[in-house]
MISELUM-223276 format. One record per residue (C-alpha): residue number from 1; x, y, z. Coordinates in steps of 0.5 Angstrom, whole numbers, plus 2048, in hexadecimal, padded with zeros to 3 digits. Last residue first. Layout:
// residues N
NUM / X / Y / Z
...
This chain:
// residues 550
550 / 7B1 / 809 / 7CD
549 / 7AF / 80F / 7D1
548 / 7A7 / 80F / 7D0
547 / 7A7 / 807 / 7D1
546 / 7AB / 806 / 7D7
545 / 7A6 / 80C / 7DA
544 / 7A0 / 809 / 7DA
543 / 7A4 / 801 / 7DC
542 / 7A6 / 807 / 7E2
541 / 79F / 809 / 7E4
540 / 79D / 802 / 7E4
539 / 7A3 / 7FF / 7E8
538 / 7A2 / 804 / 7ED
537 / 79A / 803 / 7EE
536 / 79C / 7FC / 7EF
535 / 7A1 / 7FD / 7F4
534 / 79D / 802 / 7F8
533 / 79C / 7FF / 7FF
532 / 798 / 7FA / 7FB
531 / 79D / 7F7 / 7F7
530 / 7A2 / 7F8 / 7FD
529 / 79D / 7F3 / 801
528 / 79B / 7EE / 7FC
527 / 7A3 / 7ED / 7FC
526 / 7A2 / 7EB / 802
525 / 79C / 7E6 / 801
524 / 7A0 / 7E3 / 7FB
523 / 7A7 / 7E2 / 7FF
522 / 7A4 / 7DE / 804
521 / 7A5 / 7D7 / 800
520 / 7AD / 7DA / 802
519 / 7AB / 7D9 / 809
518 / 7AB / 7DF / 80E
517 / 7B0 / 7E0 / 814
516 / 7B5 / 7DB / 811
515 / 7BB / 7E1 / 811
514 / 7BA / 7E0 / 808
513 / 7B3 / 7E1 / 808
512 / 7B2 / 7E8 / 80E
511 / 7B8 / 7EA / 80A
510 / 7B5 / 7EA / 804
509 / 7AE / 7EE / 806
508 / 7B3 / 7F3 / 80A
507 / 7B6 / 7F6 / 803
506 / 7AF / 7F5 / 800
505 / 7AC / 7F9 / 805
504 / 7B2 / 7FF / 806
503 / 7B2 / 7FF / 7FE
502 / 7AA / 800 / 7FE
501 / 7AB / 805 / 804
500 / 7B1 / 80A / 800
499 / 7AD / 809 / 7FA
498 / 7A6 / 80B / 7FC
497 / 7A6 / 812 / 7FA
496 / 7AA / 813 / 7F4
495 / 7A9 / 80B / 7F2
494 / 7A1 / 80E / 7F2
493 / 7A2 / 814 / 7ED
492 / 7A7 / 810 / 7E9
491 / 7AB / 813 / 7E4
490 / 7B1 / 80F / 7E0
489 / 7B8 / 80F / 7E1
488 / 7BB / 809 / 7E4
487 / 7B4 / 805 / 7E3
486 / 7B6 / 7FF / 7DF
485 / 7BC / 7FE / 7E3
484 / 7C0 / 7FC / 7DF
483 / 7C4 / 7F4 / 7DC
482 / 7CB / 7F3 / 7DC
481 / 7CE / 7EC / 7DA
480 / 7D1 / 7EF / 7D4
479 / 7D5 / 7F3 / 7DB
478 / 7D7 / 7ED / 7DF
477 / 7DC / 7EA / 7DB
476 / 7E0 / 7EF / 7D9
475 / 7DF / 7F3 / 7E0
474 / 7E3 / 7ED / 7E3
473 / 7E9 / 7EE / 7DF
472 / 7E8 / 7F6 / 7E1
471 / 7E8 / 7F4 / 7E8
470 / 7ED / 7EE / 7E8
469 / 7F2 / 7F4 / 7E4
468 / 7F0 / 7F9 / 7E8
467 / 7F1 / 7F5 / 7EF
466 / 7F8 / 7F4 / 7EC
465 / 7FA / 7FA / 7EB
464 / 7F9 / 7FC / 7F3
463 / 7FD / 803 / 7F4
462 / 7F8 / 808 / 7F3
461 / 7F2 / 805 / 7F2
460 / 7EF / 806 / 7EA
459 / 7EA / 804 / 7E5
458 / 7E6 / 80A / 7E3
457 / 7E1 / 80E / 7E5
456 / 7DE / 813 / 7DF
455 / 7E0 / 81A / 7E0
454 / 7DD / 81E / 7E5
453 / 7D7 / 823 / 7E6
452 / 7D5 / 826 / 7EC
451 / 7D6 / 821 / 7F1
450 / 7DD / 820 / 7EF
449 / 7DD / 828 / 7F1
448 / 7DD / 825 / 7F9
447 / 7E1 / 82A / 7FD
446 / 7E1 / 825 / 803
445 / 7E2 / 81F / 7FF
444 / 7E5 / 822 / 7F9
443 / 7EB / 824 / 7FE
442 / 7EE / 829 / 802
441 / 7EE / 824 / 809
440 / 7F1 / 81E / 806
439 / 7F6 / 822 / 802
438 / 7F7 / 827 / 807
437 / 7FA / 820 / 80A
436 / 7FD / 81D / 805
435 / 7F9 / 81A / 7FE
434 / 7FC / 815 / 7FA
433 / 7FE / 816 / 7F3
432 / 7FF / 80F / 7F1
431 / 806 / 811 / 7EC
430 / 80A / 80A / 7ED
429 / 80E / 80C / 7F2
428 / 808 / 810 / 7F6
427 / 807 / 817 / 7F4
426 / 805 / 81D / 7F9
425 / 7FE / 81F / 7FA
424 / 7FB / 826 / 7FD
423 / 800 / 82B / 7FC
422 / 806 / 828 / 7F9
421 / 802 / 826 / 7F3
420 / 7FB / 82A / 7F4
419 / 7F5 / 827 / 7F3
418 / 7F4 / 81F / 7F3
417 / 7ED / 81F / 7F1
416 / 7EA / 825 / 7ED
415 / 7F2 / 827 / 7EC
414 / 7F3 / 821 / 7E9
413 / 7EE / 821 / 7E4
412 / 7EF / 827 / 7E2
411 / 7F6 / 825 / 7E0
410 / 7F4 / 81F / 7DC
409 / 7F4 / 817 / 7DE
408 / 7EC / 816 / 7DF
407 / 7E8 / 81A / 7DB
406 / 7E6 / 822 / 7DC
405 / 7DF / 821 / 7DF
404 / 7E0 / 828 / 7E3
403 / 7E3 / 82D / 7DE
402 / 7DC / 829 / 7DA
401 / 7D8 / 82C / 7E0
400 / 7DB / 833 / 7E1
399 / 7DB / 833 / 7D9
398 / 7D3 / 832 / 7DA
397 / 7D2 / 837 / 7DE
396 / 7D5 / 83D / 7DA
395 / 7D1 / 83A / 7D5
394 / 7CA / 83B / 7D9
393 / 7CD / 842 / 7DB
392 / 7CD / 843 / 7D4
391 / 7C7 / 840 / 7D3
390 / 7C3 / 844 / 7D8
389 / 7C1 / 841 / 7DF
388 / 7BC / 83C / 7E1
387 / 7C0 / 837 / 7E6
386 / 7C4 / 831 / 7E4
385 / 7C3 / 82B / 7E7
384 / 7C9 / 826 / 7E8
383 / 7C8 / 81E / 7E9
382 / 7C8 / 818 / 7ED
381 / 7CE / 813 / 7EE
380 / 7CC / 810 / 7E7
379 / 7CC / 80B / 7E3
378 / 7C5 / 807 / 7E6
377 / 7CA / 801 / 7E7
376 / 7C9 / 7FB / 7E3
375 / 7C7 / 7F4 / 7E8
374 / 7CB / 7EE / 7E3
373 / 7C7 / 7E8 / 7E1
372 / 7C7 / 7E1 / 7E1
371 / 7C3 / 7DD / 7DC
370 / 7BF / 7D9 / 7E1
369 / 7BD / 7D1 / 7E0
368 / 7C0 / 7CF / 7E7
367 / 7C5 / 7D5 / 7E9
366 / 7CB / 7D7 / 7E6
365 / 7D1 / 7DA / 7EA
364 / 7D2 / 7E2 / 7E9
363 / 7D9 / 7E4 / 7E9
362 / 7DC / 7E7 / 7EF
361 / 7E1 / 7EE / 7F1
360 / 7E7 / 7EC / 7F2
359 / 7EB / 7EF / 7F8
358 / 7F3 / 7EA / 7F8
357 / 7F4 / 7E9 / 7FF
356 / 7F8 / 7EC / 805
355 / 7FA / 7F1 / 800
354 / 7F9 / 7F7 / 806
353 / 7F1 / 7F5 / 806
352 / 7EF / 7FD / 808
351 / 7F2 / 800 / 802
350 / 7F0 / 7FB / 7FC
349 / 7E9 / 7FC / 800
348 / 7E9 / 804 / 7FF
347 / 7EA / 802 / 7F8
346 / 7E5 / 7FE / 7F7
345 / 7DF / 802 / 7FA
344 / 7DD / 804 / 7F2
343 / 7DA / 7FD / 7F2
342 / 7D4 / 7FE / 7F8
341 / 7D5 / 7F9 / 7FC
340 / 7D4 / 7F2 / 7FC
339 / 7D8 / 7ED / 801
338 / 7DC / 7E8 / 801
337 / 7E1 / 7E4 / 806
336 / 7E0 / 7E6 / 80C
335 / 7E4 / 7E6 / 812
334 / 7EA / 7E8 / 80E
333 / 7EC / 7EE / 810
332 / 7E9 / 7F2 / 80B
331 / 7E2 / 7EF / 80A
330 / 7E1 / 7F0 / 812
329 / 7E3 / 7F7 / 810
328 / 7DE / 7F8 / 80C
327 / 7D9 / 7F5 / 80F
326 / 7DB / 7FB / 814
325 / 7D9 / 800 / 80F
324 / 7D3 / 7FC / 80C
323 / 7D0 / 7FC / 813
322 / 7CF / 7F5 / 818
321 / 7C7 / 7F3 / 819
320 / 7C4 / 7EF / 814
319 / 7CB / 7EC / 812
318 / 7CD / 7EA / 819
317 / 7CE / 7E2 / 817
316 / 7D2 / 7E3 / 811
315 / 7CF / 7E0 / 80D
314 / 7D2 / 7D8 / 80B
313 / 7CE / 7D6 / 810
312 / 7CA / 7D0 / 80D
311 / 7C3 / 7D4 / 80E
310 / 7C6 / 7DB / 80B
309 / 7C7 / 7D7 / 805
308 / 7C0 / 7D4 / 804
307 / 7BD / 7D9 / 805
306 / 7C1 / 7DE / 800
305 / 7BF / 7D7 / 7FB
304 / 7B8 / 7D7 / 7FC
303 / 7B8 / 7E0 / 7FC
302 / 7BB / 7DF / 7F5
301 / 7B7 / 7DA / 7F3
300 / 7B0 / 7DF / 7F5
299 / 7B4 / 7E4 / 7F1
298 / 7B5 / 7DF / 7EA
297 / 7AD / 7DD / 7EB
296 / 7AC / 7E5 / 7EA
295 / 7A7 / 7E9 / 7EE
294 / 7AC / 7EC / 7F1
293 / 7B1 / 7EF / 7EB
292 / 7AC / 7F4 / 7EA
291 / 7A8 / 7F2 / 7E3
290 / 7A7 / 7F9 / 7DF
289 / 7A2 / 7F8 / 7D9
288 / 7A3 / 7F7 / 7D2
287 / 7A5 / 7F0 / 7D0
286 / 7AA / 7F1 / 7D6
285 / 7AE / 7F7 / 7D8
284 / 7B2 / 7F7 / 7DE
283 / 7B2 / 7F8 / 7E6
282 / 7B6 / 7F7 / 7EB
281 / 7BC / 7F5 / 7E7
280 / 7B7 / 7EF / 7E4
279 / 7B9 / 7E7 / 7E7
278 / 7BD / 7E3 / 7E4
277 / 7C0 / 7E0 / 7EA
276 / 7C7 / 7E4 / 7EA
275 / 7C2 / 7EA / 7E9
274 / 7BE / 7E8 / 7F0
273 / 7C5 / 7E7 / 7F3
272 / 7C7 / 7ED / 7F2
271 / 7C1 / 7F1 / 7F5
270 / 7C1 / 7EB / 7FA
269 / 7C7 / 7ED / 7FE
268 / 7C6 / 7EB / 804
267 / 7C2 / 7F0 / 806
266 / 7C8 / 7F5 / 804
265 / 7C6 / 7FB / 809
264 / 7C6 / 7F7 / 80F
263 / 7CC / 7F3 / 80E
262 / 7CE / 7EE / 80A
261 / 7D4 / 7E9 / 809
260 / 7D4 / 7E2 / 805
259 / 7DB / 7DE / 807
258 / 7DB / 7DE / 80E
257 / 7E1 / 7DD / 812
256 / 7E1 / 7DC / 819
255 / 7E4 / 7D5 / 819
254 / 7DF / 7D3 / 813
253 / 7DC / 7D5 / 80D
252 / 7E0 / 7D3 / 806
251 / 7DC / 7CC / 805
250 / 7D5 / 7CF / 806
249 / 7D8 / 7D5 / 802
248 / 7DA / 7D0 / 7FD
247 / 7D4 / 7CB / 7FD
246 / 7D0 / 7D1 / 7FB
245 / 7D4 / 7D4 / 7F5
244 / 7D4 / 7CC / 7F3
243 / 7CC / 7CC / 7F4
242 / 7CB / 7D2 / 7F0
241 / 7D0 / 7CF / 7EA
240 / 7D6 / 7D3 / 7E8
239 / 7D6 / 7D9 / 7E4
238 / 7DD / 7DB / 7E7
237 / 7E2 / 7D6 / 7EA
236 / 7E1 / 7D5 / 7F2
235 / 7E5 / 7CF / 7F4
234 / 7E6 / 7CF / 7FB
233 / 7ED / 7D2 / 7F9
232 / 7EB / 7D7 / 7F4
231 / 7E6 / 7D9 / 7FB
230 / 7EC / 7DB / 7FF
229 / 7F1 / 7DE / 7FA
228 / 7EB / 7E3 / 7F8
227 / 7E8 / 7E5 / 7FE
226 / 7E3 / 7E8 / 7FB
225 / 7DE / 7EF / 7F8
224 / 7D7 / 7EE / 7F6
223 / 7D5 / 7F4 / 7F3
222 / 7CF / 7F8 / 7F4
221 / 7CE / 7FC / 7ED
220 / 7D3 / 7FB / 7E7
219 / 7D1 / 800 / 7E2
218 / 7D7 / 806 / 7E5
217 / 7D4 / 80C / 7E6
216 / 7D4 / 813 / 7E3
215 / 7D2 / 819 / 7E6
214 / 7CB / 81B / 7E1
213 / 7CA / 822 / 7DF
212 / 7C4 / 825 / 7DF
211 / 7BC / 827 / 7DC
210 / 7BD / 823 / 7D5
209 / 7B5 / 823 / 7D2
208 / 7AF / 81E / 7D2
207 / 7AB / 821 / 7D7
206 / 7B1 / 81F / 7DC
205 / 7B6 / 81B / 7D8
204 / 7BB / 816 / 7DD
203 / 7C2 / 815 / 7E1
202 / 7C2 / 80E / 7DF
201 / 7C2 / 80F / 7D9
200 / 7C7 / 815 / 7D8
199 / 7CB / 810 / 7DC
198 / 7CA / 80B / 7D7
197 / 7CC / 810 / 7D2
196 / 7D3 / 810 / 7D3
195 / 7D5 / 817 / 7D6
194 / 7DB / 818 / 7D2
193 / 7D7 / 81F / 7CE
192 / 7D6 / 822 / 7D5
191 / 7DE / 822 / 7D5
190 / 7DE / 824 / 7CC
189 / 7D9 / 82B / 7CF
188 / 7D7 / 82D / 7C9
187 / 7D7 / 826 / 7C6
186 / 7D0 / 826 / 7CA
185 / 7CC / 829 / 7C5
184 / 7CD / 823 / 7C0
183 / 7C8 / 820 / 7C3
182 / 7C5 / 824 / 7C9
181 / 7C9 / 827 / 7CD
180 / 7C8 / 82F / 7CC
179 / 7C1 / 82F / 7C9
178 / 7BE / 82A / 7CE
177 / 7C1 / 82D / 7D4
176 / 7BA / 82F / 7D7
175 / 7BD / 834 / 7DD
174 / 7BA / 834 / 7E4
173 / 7B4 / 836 / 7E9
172 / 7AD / 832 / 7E5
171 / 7B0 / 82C / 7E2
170 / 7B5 / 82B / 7E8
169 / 7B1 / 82C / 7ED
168 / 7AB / 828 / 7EB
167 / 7B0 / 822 / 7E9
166 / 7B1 / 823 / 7F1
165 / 7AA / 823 / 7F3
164 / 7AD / 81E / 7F9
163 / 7B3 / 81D / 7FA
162 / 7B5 / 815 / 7FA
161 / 7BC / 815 / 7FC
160 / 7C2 / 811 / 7F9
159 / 7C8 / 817 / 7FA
158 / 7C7 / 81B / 7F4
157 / 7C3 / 821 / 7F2
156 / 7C9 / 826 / 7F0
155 / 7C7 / 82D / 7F1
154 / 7CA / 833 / 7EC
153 / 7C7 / 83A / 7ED
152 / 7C6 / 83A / 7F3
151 / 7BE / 83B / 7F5
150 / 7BA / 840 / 7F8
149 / 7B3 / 840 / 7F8
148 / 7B2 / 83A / 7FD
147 / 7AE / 833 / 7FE
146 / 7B3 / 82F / 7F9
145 / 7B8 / 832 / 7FE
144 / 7B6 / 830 / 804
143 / 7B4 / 829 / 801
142 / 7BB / 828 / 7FF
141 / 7BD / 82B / 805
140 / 7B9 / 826 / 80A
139 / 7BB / 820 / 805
138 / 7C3 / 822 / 805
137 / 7C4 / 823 / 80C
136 / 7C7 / 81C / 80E
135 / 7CB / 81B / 807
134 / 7CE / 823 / 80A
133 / 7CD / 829 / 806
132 / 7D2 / 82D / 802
131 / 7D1 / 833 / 800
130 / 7D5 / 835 / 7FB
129 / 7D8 / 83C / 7F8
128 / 7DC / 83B / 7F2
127 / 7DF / 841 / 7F0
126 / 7E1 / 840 / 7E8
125 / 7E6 / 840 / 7E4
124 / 7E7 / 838 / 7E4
123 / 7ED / 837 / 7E5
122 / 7EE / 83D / 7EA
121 / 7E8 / 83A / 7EE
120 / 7EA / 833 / 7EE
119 / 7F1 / 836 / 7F1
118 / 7ED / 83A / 7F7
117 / 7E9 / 834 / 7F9
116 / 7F0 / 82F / 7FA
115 / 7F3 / 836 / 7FC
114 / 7ED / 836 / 802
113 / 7EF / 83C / 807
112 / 7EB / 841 / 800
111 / 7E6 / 83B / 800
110 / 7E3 / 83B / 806
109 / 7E6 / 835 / 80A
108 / 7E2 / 82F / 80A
107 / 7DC / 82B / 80D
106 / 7DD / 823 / 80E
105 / 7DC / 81E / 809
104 / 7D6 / 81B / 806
103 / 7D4 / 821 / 801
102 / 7CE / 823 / 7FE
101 / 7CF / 828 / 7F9
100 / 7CB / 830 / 7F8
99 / 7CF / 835 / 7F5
98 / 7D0 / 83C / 7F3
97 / 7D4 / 83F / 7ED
96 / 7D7 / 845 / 7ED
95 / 7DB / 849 / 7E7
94 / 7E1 / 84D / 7E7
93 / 7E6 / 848 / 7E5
92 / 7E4 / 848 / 7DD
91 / 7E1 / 841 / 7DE
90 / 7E2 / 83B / 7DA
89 / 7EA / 83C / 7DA
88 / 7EB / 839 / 7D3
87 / 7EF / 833 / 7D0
86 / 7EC / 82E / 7D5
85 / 7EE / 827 / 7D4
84 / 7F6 / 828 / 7D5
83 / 7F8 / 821 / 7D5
82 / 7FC / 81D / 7DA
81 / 802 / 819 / 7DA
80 / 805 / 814 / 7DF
79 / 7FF / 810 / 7DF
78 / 7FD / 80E / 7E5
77 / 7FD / 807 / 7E6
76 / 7F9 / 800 / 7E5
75 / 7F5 / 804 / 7E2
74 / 7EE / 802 / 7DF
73 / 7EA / 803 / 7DB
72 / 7E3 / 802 / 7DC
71 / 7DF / 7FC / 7D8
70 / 7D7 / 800 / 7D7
69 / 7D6 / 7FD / 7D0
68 / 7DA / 801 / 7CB
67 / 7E0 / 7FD / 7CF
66 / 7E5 / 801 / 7D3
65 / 7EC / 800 / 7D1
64 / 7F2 / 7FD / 7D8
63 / 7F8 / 802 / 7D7
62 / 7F4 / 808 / 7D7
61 / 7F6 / 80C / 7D2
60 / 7F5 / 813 / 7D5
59 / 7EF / 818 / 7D4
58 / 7EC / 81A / 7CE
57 / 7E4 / 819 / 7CF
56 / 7E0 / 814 / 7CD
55 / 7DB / 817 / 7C8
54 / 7D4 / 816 / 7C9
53 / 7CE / 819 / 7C5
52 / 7CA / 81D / 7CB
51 / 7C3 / 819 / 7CB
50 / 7BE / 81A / 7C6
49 / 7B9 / 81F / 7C9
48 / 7B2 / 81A / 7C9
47 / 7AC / 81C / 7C7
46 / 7A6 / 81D / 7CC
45 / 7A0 / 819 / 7CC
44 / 7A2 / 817 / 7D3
43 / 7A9 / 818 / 7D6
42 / 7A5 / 81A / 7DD
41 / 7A8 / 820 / 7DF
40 / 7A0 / 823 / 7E0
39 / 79F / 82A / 7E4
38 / 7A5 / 82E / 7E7
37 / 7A1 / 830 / 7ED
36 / 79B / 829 / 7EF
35 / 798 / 825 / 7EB
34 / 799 / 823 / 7E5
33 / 798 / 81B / 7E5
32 / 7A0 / 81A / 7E4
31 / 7A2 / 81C / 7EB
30 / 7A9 / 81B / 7ED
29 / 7B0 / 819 / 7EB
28 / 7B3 / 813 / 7ED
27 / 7BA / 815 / 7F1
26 / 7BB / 80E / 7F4
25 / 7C2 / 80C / 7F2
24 / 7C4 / 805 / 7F4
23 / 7C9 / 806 / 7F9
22 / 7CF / 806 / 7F5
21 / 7D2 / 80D / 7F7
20 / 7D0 / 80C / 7FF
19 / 7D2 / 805 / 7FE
18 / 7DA / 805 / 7FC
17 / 7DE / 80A / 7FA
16 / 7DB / 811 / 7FF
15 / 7D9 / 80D / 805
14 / 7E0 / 808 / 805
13 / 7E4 / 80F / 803
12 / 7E1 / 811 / 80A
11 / 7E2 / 80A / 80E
10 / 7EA / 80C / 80B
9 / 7EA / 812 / 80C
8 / 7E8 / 811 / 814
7 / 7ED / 80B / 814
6 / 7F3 / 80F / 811
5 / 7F5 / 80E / 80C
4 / 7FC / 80B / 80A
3 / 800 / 80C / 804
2 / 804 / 807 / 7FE
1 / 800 / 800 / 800
């Protein structure tokens, strides 16, 4: 390992890497009937605007290529040359920009005591002015600031929240980018324009139009990260039968050591086994009509399966009551073998494990009569809004946010991330820069512009090549595998008020099956309850809007 972390920023980079940004996003716009300020958003009977054209951007030649179909880049190191991706300031140094971003770090500097804030702010030309608000306040502000007549003039909506009337604000209260993103349009904005399209898709149309812009993630969703060595020597081998994989655990659990790990905001994994078994992303599109993954034969197979495990031992036995972030630890030092995490926490988990196995993340086993599938991510952290002003005050804006989504291996991209050589990084012998103590203070953390608007994510963990290499190797296989969620980027009046408690319902309804406190024969009566609460009307509402969008 080329530095150290403090424990606190290392639990920090944990919240920021791996569940907080992986979290399946739930920022479902509202309010398709009309009611209410801002009237319909729903996608119905509008025409489309045609996504922005995509063009990768030009950053560093990575030293492990993408793929057309979601594989990430990879580097196995930083390169040793960086690119100029922004041939002008995009403000002049005199204007002012107020902001609005969530952040999971702690409450920095003011900008002229910030050499980290003050040097993006002489790159960009422009005074940013944020206003950063805690993960634990974000929901209260929010509604707060839906409510008022004053508002920034640029707000990222991101975190994995439901805000209700939230398409309502944006179509009444903010810009329409249409005419500056769509199609061709983007390539004013070349950074914007590297935003593949399946961002742009997850972030999703209101009333049929292009109202933000989307910060990008990667397509792998819950990832399922093991021991390597201790697996491999048990017999693991990727696409293996069901039945073997549960043989394996079975084999591997033992003398304080639990091959499966859950925790109180995992539910045994069971989003990424369903897929695994062949059921929907949640929701998708069949003969017409949107089927939830509940109603399905391949869920209540799942449900047997996770029951089955969880009665041969091979869970770790706190799974309904140990937190992701100690579960963590407990992968870490080996107490546990495997556990499913959001994929972007792999770098946080290379650091925490010290070598002391090779991290990989797992290949799907095959279920009796399933055709494995992968679970795909809605592609984004969230998105950035922009509130109603002039076009050149738009465009002014626009740069900002193309300055900010300079691709990885270019010099806006190291100072939006690392900062200042000397100041906030010095460079390890194999060019990692890793951050010293201003560094983790002054950082993209606590001043977050990467909420704003970032480049895609790439492959890359400072000082672990190898976990590079076994992740971009596993995302070739899993990848093809990939399905979406039907719903990422639809509107659904219900889901916008329910969500949160139709998920709590589900999430509770599976654990009550896979702890044995309820059968598998009663899953029908249990799901009977979420259709009831609200289920089937959201299913209905989102076969409407499935049909206008597509």
């Amino acid at each position: 390992m080329s530095a150290n972390l403090s424990r606190r920023t290392l639990l920090r980079s944990i919240a920021i890497g791996g569940a907080a940004l992986a979290a399946p996003s739930v920022l479902t716009a509202c309010s398709s009937d009309g009611s209410g300020g801002g009237g319909s958003v729903s996608n119905a009977g509008k025409k489309a605007a045609a996504w922005p054209t995509y063009t990768p951007a030009k950053g560093a030649t990575p030293d492990l290529a993408p793929t057309a179909e979601g594989v990430q880049a990879g580097y196995t190191k930083y390169p040793a040359e960086l690119v100029k991706a922004i041939a002008e300031k995009p403000g002049t140094g005199k204007e002012k920009i107020k902001v609005l971003t969530i952040t999971y770090g702690t409450p920095p500097k003011p900008a002229a005591q910030n050499k980290y804030w003050a040097a993006v702010n002489k790159a960009l030309g422009v005074d940013v002015e944020f206003t950063i608000v805690p993960d634990a306040d974000f929901r209260a502000k929010m509604a707060t600031l839906f409510a008022g007549d004053d508002i920034p003039d640029i707000i990222n909506i991101g975190g994995g929240y439901v805000l209700p009337r939230e398409a309502q604000f944006v179509k009444t209260r903010c810009a329409d980018l249409t005419e500056y993103l769509s199609g061709d349009a983007v390539k004013d904005y070349p950074n914007l324009a590297g935003i593949p399209t399946y961002a742009w898709e997850g972030m999703g149309r209101i009333s049929g139009r292009i109202y933000g812009v989307p910060v990008e993630r990667p397509k792998p969703q819950d990832t399922m990260f093991f021991n390597n060595g201790v697996f491999t020597k048990a017999g693991y081998k990727p696409g293996m039968s069901a039945d073997d994989f549960a043989a394996l655990a079975k084999d591997t659990t033992g003398a304080k050591k639990w091959a499966l790990g859950s925790s109180t905001t995992a539910y045994f994994g069971y989003k990424t086994h369903a897929n695994w078994f062949g059921a929907p992303n949640e929701f998708a599109l069949q003969d017409g009509k949107m089927v939830h993954w509940g109603a399905t034969d391949e869920f209540k197979a799942m449900l047997e399966y996770l029951s089955k495990l969880r009665k041969d031992g091979s869970y770790y036995p706190e799974a309904t009551s140990v937190s992701q972030v100690d579960l963590k630890t407990q992968f870490w030092n080996g107490s546990v073998l495997s556990m499913t995490d959001g994929f972007l926490a792999y770098p946080a988990a290379a650091q925490g494990i010290k070598n002391s196995f090779d991290l990989d993340a797992l290949v799907p086993y095959t279920a009796p009569g399933a055709t494995p599938k992968y679970q795909q991510s809605r592609g984004i952290f969230g998105y950035t809004v922009i509130k109603k002003a002039s076009k050149d005050r738009i465009k002014l804006i626009l740069r900002v946010l193309d300055f900010l989504a300079a691709p990885f291996g270019s010099e806006e991209y190291e100072l939006t991330h690392f900062g200042l050589e000397g100041t906030h990084f010095e460079r390890d012998k194999d060019n990692n820069p890793i951050a010293n103590k201003l560094g983790l203070v002054e950082s993209k953390t606590n001043v977050p512009f990467m909420y704003l608007s970032d480049a895609p994510q790439v492959l890359y963990a400072p000082g672990f090549g190898d976990v590079v290499k076994r992740l971009h190797a596993w995302q070739q296989k899993v990848v093809p595998m990939m399905q979406p969620n039907a719903r990422w980027g639809l509107q659904s009046d219900t889901y916008n008020k329910q969500g949160a408690a139709l998920q709590q319902l589900m999430d509770d309804s599976v654990t009550a099956v896979v702890t044995g406190r309820k059968k598998v024969s009663d899953w029908d009566a249990l799901y009977g309850k979420w259709e009831a609460q609200g289920g089937k009307k959201v299913i209905g509402e989102f076969t409407t809007e499935y049909a206008a969008a597509h």
